[in-house]
Each structure stands twice: as structure tokens, then as C-alpha cells.
N, C-alpha and C positions, 0 to 999 in steps of 0.2 A: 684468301678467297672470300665472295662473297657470302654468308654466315645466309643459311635457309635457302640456296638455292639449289640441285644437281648442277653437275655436267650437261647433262641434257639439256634444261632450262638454259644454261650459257651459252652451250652451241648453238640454241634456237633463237635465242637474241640476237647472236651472229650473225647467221645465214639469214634473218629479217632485215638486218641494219646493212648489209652488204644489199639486197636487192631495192629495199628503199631507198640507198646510197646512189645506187648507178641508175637508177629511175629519177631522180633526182636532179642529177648532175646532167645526164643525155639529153633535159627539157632545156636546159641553159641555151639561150641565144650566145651568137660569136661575140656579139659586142659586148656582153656584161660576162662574158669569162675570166677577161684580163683582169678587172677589179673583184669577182671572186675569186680569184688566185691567189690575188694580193692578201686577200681576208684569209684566205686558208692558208697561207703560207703563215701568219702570224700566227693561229692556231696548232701548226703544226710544229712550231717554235716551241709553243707550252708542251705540247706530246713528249717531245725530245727531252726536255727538261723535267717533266715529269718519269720518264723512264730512267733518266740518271739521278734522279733522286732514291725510284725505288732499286734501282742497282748498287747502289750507294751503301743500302740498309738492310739488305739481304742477309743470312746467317747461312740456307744452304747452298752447296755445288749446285743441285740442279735448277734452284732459282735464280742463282745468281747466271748462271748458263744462259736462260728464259728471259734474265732482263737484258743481259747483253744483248740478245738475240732482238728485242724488243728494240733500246738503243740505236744496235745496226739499222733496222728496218726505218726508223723513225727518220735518221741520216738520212738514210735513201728517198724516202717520202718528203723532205725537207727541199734536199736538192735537188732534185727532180719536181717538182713544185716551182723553184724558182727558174729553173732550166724552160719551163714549157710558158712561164711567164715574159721571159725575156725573148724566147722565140714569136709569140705572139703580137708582142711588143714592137720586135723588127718587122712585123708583116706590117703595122699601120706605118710607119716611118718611111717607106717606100724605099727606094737602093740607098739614095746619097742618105748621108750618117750627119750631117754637117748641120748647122742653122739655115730653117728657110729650104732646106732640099723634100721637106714632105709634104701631106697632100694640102697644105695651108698656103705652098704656092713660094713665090720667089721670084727674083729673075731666071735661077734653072728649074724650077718645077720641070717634073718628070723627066732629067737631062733634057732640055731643051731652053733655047735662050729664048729669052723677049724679044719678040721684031717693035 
């Protein structure tokens, strides 16, 4: 733990960085979300990796407990990250999946053929 801090003092770090966090993130326009995803998925990479480090070097049950648990979460937060990026992904792509089928046009842009 951090050395001269409380509980308290931690919690209140929290509950700041949690409301600065989602005040934050709800100003983001749609367009620059998919490349902040991208950014936060690769941070969210280090989380992960840093929680299996400290679970790694743990000595007691209930930390070791804490970092799994940490781990888990970090998982979840990881894929779920890349899960809302790929969804966003397919919203600019338009239906067809194919070369030439998005909004850059083609002979079938938007399923429909060239007269």
C-alpha cells in the first residue's frame, strides 16, 4: 500500500478519478472514439499485465485473492474495450464487409449498382 496515505485518502482518489473519468469520456465526440479505444485498449494491455505481475509476487491468500480479482476485471475491461471497438468499426463500414462496399463508394455502394 501506498506508505502515508489512509483508506480514506484512497477512496477519495477513487470516487474523484471515477467522476473526472466519466466526465471525460461523455465529452468525446463519435468520431474520435474509435481511435480513443484504440489508445485505451493498448493501456489497458499494460493494466492487465501489470496485475499479473503483482499477482505473480504476492505472499498472502487475501492478496493474492485481490490481485486475481484485479486480473479478472482487467480481462473484462480489455475485451470489452476491443469488443465496443470493433462494433464501432462496423457502424462506419456500412452492411457489405467486402472491398469497396463502404461509404468511399464502389460500383455497389450502399447495395445498389452503377447505372
Amino acid at each position: 500500500m501506498v506508505t502515508g496515505m489512509s483508506n480514506i485518502d484512497l477512496l477519495t482518489i477513487f470516487v474523484l478519478a471515477v467522476f473526472v473519468g466519466f466526465e471525460v469520456v461523455s465529452k468525446v465526440s463519435s468520431t474520435l472514439h474509435t481511435p480513443l479505444m484504440s489508445g485505451a485498449n493498448a493501456i489497458h494491455g499494460i493494466i492487465l499485465v501489470g496485475a499479473i505481475i503483482v499477482a505473480g509476487r504476492t505472499h498472502s491468500t487475501i492478496s493474492l485473492v485481490v490481485a486475481l480479482f484485479a486480473v479478472l476485471l482487467a480481462t473484462v475491461n480489455l475485451v470489452g474495450g476491443f469488443v465496443v471497438t470493433d462494433r464501432m468499426l462496423q457502424m462506419f463500414r456500412g452492411r457489405g464487409s467486402g472491398p469497396g462496399s463502404g461509404p468511399a463508394g464502389g460500383p455497389h455502394a450502399n447495395g445498389r449498382r452503377a447505372k
